[in-house]
N, CA, C and O atoms as a GROMACS GRO file, in nm:
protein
  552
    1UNK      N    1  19.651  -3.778   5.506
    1UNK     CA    2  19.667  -3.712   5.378
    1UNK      C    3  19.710  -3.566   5.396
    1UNK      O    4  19.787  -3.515   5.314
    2UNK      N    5  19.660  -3.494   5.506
    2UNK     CA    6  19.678  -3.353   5.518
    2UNK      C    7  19.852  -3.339   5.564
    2UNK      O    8  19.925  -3.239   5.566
    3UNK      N    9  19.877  -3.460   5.594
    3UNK     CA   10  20.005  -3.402   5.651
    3UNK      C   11  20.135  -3.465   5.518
    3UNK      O   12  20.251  -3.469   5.558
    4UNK      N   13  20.109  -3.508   5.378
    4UNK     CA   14  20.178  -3.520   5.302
    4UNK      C   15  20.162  -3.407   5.224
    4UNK      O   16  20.260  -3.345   5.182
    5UNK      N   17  20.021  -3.364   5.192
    5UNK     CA   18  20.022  -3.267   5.123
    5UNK      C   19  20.117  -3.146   5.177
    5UNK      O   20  20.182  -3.076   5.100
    6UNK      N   21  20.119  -3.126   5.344
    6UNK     CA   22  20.224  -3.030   5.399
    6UNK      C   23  20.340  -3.054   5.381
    6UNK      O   24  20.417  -2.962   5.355
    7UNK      N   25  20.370  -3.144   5.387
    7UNK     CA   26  20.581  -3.170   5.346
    7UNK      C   27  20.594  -3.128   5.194
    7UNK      O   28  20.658  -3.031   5.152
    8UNK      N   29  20.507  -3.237   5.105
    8UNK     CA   30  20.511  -3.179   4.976
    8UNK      C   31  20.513  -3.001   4.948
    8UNK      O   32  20.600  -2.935   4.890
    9UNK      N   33  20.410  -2.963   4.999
    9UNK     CA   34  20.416  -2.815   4.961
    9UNK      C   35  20.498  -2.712   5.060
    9UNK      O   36  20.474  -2.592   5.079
   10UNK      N   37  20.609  -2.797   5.123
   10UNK     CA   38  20.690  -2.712   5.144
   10UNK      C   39  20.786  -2.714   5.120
   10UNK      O   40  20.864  -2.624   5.152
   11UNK      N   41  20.824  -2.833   5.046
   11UNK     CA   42  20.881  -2.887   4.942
   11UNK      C   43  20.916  -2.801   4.778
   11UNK      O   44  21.017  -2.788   4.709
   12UNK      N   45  20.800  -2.764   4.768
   12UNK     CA   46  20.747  -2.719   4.611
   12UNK      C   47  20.809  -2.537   4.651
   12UNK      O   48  20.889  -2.468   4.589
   13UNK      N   49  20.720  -2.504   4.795
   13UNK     CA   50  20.776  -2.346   4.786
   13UNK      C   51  20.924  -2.336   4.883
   13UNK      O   52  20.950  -2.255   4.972
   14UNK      N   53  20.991  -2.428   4.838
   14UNK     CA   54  21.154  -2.405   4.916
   14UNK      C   55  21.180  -2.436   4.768
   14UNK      O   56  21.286  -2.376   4.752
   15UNK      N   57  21.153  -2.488   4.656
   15UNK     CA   58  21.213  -2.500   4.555
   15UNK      C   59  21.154  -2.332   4.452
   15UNK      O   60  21.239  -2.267   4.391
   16UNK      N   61  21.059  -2.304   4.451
   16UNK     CA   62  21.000  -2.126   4.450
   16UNK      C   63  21.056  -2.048   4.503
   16UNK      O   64  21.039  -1.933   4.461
   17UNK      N   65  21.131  -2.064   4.595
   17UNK     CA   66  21.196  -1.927   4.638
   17UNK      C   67  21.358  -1.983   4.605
   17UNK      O   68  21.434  -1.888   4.591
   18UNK      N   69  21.413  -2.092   4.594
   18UNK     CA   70  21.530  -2.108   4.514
   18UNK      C   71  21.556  -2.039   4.399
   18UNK      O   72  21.660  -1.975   4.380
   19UNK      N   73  21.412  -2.057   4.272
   19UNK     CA   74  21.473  -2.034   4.158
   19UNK      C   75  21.505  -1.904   4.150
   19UNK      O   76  21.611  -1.875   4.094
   20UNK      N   77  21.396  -1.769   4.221
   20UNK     CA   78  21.461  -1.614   4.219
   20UNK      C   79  21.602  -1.580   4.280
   20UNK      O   80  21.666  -1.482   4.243
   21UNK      N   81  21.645  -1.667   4.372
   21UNK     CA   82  21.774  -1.673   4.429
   21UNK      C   83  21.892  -1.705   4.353
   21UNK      O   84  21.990  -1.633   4.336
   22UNK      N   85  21.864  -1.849   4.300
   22UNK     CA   86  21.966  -1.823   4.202
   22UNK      C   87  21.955  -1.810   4.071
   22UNK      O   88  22.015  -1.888   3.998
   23UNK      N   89  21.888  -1.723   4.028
   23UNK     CA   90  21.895  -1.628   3.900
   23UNK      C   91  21.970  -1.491   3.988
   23UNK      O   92  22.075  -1.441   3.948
   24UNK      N   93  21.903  -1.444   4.105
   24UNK     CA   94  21.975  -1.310   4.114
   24UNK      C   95  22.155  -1.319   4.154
   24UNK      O   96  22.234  -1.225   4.156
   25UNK      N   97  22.178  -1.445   4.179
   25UNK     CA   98  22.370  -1.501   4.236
   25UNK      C   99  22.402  -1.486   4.098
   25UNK      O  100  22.520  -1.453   4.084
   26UNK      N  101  22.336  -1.498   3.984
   26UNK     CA  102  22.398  -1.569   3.856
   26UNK      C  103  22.493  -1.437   3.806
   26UNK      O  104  22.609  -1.448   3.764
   27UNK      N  105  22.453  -1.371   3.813
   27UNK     CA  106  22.506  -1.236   3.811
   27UNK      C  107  22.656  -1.167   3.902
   27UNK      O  108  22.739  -1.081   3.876
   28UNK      N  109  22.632  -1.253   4.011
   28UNK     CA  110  22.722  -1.202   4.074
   28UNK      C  111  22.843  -1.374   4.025
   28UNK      O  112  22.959  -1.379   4.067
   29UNK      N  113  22.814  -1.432   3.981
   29UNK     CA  114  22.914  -1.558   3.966
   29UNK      C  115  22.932  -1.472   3.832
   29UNK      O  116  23.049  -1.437   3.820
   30UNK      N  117  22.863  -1.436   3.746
   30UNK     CA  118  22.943  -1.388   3.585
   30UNK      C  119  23.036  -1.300   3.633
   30UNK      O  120  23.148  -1.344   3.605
   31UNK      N  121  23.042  -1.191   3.697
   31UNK     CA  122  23.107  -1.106   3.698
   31UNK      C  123  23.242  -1.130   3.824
   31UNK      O  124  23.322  -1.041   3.852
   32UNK      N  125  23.242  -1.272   3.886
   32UNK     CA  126  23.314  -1.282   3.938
   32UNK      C  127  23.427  -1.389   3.804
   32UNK      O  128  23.542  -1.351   3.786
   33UNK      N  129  23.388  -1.484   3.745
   33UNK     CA  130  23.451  -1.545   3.683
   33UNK      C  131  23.469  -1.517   3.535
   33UNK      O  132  23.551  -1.577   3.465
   34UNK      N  133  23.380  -1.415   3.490
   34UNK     CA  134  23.451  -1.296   3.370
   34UNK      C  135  23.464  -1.193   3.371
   34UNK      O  136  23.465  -1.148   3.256
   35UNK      N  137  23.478  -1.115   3.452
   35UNK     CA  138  23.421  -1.012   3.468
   35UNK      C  139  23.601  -0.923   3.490
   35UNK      O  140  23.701  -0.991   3.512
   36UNK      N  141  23.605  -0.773   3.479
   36UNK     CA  142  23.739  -0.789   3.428
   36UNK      C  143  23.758  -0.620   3.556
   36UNK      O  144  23.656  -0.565   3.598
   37UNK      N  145  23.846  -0.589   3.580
   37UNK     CA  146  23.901  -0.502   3.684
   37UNK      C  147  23.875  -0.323   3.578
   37UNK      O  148  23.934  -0.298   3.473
   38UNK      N  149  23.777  -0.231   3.646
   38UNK     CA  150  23.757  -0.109   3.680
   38UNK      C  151  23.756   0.009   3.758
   38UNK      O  152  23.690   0.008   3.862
   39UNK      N  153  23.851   0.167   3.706
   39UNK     CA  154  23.820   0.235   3.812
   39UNK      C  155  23.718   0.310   3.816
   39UNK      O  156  23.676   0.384   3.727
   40UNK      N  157  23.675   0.288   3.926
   40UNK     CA  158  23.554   0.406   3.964
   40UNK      C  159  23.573   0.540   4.051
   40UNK      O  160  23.663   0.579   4.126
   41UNK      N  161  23.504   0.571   4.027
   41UNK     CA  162  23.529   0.764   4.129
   41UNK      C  163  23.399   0.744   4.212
   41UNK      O  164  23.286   0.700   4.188
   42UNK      N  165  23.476   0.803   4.339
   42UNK     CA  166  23.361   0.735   4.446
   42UNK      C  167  23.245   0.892   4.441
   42UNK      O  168  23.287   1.006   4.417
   43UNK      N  169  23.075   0.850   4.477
   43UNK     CA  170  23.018   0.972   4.465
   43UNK      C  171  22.982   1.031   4.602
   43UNK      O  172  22.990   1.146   4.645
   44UNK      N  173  22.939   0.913   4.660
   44UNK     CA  174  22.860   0.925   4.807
   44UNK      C  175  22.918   0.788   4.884
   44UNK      O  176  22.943   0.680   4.831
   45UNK      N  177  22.931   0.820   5.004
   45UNK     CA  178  22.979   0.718   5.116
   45UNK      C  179  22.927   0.719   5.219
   45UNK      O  180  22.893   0.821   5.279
   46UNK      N  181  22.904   0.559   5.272
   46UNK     CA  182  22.789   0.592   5.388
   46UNK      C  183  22.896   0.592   5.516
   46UNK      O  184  23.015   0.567   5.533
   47UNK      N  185  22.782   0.635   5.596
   47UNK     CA  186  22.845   0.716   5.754
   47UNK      C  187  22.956   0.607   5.819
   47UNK      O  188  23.066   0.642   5.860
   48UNK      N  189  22.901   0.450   5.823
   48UNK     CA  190  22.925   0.333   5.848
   48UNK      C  191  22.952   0.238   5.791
   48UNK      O  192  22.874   0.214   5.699
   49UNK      N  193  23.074   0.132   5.813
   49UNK     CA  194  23.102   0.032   5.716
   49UNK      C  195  22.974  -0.074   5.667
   49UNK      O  196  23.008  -0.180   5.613
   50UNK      N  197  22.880  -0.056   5.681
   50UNK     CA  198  22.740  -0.112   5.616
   50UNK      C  199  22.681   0.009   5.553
   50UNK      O  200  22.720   0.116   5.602
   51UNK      N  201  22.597   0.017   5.456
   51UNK     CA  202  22.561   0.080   5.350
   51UNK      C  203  22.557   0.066   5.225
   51UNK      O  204  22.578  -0.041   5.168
   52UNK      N  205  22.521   0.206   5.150
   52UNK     CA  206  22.584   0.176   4.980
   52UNK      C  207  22.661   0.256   4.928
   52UNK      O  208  22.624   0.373   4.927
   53UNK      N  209  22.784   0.225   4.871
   53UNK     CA  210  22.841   0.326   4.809
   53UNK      C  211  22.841   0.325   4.711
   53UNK      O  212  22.866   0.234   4.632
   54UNK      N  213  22.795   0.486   4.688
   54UNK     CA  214  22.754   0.539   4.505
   54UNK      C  215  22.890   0.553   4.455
   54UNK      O  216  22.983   0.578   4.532
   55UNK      N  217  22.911   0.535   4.309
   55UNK     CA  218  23.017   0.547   4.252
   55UNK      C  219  22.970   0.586   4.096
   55UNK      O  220  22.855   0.566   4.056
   56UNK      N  221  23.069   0.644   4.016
   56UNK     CA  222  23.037   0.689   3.899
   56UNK      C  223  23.178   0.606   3.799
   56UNK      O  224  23.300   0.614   3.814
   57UNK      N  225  23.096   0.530   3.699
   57UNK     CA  226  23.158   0.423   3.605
   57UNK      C  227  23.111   0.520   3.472
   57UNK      O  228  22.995   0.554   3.452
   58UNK      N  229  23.218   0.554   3.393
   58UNK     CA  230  23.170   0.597   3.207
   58UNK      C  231  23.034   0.687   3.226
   58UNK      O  232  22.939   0.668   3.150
   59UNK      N  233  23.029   0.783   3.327
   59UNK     CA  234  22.930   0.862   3.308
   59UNK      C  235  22.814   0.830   3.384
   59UNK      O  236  22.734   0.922   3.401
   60UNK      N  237  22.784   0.706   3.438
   60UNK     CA  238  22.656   0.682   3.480
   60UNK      C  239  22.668   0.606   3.606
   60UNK      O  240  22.740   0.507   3.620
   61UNK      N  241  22.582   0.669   3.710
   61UNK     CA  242  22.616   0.634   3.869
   61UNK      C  243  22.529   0.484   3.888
   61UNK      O  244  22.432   0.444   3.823
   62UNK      N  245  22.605   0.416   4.007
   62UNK     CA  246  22.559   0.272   4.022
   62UNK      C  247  22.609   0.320   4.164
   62UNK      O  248  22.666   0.425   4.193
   63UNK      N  249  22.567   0.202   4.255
   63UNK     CA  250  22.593   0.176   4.397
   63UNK      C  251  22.596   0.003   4.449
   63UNK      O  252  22.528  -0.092   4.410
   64UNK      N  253  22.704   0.010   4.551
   64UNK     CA  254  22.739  -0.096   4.577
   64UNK      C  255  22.704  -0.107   4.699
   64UNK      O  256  22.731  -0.016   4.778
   65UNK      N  257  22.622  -0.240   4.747
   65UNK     CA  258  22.585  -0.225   4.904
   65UNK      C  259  22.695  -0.305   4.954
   65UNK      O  260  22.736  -0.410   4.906
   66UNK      N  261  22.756  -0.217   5.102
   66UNK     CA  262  22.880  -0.325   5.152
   66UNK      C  263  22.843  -0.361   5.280
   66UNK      O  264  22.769  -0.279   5.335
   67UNK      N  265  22.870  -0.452   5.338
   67UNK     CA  266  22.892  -0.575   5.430
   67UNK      C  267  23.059  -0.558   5.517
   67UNK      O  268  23.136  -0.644   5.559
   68UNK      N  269  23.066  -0.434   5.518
   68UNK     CA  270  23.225  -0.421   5.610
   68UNK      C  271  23.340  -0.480   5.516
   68UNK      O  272  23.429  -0.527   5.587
   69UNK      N  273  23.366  -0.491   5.391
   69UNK     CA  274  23.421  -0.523   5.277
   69UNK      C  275  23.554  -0.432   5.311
   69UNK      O  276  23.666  -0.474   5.344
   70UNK      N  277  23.506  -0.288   5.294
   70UNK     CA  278  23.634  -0.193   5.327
   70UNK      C  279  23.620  -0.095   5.426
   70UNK      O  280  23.503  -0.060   5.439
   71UNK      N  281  23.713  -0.029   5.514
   71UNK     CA  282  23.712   0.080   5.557
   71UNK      C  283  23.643   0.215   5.499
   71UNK      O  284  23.703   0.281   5.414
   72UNK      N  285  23.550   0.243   5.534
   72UNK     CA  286  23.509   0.382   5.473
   72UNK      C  287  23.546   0.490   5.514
   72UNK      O  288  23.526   0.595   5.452
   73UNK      N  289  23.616   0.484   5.643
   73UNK     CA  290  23.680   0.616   5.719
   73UNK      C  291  23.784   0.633   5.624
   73UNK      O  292  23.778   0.748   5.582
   74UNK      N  293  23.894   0.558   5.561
   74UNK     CA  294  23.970   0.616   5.520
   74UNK      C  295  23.941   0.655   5.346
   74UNK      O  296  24.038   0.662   5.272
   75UNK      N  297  23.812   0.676   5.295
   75UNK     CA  298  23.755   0.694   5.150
   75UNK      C  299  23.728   0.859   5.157
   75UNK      O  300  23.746   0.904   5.270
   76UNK      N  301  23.698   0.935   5.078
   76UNK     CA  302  23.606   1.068   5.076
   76UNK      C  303  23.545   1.075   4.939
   76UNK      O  304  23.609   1.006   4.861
   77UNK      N  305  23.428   1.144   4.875
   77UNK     CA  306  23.412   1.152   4.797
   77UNK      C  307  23.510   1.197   4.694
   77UNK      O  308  23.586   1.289   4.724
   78UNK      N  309  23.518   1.136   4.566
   78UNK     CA  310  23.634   1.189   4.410
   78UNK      C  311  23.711   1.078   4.450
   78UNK      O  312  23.728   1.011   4.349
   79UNK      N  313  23.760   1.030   4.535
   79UNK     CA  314  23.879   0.896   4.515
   79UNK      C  315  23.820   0.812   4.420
   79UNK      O  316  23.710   0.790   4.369
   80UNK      N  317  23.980   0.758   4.414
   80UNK     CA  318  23.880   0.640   4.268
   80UNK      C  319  23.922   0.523   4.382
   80UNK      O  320  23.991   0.532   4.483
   81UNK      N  321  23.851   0.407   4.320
   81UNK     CA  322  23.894   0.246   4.381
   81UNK      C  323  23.886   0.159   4.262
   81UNK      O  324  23.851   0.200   4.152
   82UNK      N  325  23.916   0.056   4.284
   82UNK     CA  326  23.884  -0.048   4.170
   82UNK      C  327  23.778  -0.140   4.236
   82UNK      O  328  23.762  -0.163   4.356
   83UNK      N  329  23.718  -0.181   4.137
   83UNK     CA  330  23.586  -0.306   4.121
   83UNK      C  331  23.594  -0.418   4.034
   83UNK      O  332  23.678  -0.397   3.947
   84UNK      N  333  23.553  -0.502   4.026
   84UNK     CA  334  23.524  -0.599   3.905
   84UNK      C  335  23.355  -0.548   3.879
   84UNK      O  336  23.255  -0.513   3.942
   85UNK      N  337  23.420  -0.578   3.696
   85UNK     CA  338  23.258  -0.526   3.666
   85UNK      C  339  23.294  -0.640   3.500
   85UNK      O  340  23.400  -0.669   3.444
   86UNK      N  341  23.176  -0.669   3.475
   86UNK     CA  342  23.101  -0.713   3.358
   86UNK      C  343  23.028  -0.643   3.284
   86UNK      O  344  22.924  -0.601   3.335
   87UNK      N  345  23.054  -0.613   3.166
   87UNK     CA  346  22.912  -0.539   3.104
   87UNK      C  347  22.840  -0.626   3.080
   87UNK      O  348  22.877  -0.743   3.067
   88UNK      N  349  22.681  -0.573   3.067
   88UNK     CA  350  22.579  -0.610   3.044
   88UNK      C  351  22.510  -0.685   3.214
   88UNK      O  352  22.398  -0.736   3.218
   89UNK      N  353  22.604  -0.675   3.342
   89UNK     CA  354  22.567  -0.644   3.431
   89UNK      C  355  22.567  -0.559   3.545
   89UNK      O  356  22.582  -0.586   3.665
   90UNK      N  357  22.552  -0.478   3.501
   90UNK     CA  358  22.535  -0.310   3.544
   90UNK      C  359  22.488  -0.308   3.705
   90UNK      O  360  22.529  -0.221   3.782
   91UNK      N  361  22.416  -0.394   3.737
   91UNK     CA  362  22.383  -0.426   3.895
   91UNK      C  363  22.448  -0.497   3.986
   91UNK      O  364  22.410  -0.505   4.102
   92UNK      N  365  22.605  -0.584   3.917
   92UNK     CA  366  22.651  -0.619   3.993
   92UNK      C  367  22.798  -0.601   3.948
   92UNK      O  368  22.850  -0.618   3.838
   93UNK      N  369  22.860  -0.552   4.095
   93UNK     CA  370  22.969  -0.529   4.098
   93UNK      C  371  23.053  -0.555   4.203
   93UNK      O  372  23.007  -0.530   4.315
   94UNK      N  373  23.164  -0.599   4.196
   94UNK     CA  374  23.226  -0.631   4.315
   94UNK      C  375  23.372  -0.597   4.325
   94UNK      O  376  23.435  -0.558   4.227
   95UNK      N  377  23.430  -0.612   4.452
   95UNK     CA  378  23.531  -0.570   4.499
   95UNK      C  379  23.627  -0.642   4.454
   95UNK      O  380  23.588  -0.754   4.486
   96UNK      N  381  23.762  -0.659   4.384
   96UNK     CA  382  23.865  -0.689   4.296
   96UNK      C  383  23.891  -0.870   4.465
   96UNK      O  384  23.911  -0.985   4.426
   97UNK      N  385  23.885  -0.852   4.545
   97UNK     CA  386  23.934  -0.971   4.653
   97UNK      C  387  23.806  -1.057   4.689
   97UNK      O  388  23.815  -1.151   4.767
   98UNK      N  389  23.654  -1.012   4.614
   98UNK     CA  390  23.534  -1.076   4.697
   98UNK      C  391  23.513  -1.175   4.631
   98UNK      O  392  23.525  -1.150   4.511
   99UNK      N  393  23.476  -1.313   4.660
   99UNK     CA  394  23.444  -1.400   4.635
   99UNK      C  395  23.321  -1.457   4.631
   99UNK      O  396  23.339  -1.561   4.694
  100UNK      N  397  23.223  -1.455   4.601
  100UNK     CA  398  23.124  -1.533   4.598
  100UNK      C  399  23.047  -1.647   4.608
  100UNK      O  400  22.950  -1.681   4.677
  101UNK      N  401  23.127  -1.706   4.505
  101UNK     CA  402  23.078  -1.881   4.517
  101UNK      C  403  23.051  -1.951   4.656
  101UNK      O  404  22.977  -2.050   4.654
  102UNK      N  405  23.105  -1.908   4.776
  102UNK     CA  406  23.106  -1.996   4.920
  102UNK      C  407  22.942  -1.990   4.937
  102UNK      O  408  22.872  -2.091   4.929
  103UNK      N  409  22.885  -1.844   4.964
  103UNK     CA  410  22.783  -1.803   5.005
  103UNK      C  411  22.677  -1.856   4.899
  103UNK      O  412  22.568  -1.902   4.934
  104UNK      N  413  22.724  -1.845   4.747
  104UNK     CA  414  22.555  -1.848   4.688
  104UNK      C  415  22.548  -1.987   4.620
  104UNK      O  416  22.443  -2.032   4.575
  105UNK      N  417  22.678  -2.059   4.615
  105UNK     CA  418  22.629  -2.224   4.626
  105UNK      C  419  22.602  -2.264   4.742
  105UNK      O  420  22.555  -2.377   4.739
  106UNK      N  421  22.614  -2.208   4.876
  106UNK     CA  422  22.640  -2.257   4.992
  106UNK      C  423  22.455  -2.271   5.002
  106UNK      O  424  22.380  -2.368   5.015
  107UNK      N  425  22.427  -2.098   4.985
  107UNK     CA  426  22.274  -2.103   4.972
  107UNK      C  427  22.179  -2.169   4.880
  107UNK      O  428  22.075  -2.218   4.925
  108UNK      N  429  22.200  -2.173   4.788
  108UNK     CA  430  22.152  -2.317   4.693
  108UNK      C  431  22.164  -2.462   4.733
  108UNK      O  432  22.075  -2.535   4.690
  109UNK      N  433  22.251  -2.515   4.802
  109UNK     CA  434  22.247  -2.652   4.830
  109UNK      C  435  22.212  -2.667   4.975
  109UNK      O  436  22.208  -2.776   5.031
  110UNK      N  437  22.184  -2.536   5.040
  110UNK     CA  438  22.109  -2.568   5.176
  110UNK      C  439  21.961  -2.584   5.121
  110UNK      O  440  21.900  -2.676   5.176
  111UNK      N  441  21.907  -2.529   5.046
  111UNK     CA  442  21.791  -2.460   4.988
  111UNK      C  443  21.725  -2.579   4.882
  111UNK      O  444  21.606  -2.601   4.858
  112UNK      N  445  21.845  -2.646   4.830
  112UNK     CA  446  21.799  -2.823   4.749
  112UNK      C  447  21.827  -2.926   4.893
  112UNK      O  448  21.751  -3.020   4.871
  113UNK      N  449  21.879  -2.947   4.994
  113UNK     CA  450  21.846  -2.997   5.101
  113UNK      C  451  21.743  -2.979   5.160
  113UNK      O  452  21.691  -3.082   5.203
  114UNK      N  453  21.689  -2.884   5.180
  114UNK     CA  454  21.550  -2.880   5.229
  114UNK      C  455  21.447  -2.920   5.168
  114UNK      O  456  21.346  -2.964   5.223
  115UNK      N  457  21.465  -2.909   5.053
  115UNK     CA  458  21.374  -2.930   4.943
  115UNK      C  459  21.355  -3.114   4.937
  115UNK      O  460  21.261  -3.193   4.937
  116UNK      N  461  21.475  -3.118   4.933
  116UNK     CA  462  21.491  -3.295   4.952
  116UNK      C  463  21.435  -3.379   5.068
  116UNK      O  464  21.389  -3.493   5.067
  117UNK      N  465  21.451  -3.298   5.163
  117UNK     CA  466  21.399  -3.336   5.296
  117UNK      C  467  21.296  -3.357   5.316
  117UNK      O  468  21.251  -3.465   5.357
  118UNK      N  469  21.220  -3.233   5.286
  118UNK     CA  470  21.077  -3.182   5.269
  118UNK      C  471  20.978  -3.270   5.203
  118UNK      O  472  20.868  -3.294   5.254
  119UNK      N  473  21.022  -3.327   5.070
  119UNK     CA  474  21.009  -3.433   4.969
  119UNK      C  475  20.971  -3.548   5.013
  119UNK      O  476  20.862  -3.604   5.014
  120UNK      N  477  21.157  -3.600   5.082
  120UNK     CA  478  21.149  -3.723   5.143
  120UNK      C  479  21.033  -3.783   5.243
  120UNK      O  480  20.982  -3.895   5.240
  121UNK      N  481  20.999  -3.649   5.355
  121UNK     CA  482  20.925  -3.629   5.477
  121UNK      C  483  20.756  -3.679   5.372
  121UNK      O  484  20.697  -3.779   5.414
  122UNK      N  485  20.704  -3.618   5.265
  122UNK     CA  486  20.608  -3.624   5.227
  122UNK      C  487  20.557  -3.735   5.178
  122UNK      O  488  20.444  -3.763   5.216
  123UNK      N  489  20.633  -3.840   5.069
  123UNK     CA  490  20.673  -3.958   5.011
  123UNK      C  491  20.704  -4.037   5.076
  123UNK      O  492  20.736  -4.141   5.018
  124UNK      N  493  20.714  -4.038   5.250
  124UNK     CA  494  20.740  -4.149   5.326
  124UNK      C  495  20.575  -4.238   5.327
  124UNK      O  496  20.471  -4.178   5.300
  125UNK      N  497  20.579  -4.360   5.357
  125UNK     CA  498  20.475  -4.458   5.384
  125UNK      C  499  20.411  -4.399   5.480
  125UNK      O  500  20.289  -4.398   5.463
  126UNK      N  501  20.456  -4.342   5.590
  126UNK     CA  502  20.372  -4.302   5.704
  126UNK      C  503  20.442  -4.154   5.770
  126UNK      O  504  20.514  -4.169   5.869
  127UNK      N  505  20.418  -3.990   5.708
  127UNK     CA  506  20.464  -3.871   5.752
  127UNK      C  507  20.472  -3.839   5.872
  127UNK      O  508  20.377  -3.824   5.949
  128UNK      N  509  20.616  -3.824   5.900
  128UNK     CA  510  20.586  -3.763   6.049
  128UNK      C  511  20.469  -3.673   6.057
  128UNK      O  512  20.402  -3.615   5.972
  129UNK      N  513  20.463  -3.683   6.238
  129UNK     CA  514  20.364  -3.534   6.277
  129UNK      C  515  20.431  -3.372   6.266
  129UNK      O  516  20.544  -3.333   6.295
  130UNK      N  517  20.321  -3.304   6.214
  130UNK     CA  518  20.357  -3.224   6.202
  130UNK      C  519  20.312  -3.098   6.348
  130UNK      O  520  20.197  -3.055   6.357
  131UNK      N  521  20.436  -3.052   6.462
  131UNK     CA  522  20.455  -3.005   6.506
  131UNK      C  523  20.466  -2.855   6.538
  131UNK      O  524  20.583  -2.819   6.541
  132UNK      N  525  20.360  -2.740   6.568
  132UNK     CA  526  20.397  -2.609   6.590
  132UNK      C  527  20.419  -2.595   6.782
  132UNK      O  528  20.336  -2.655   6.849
  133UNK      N  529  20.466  -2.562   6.813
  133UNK     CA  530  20.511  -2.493   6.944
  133UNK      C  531  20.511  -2.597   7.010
  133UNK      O  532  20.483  -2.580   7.129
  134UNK      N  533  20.535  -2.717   6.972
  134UNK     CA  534  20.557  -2.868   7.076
  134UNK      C  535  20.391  -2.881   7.067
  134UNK      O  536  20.368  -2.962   7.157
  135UNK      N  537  20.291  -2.854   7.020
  135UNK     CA  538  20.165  -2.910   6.974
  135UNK      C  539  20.175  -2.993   6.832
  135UNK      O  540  20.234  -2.952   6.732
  136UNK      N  541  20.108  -3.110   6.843
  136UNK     CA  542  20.054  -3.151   6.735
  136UNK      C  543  19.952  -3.110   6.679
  136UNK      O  544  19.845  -3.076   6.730
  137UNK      N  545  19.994  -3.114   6.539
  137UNK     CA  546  19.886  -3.006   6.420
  137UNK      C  547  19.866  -3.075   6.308
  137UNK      O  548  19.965  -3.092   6.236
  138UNK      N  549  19.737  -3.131   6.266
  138UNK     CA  550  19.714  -3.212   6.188
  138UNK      C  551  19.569  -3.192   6.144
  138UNK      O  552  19.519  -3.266   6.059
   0.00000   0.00000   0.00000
């Protein structure tokens, strides 16, 4: 019994940490598939192509964390760039070429695979053992 209740409930919290995941993508899929082309004036730039860069949109500063997206050596503060932006999501913004969908369905259907797995593993007639460091743990 102890070892269905473990598949099940890891089952239950791989499907718990899905749903904050994709509520926070949902945001970045609106503003990729309505979301409409803006310039911004850059405020602050980090040292390295990882960081955040602050930018100022209609008066009010936001920041974008990048992933090596663009060159920052060739930026300085006051340039403008363009973004895709959505109103009414003010936290997400993206670069006019970035795509999204690969990564945050990619992460959702790894994340309902496990979940399925996890499930399956629990709901079997007879649960595997459950295994830490090549010990059995039961």
């Amino acid at each position: 019994m102890g070892k269905r209740i473990f598949w099940i409930s890891c089952s239950l919290v791989t499907i718990l940490i899905a749903v904050p995941v994709s509520i926070s993508v949902y945001g970045d899929i609106a503003v990729y598939k309505r979301g409409g082309i803006v310039k911004v004036m850059l405020t602050s730039i980090p040292d390295k192509n990882t960081g955040f860069l602050k930018f100022k949109l209609n008066g009010s500063n936001y920041d974008k964390k990048l992933d090596g997206q663009i060159n920052v050596l060739t930026l300085h503060p006051g340039d403008t760039i363009t973004l895709k932006y959505l109103a009414g999501y003010e936290d997400n913004f993206l670069f006019p070429n970035e795509d999204p969908l690969f990564w945050d369905y990619g992460i959702e259907a790894i994340m309902a695979f496990l979940a399925c797995c996890f499930m399956y593993y629990g709901l079997r007639k007879v649960p595997p053992d459950i295994k830490v460091y090549f010990r059995k743990w039961s």
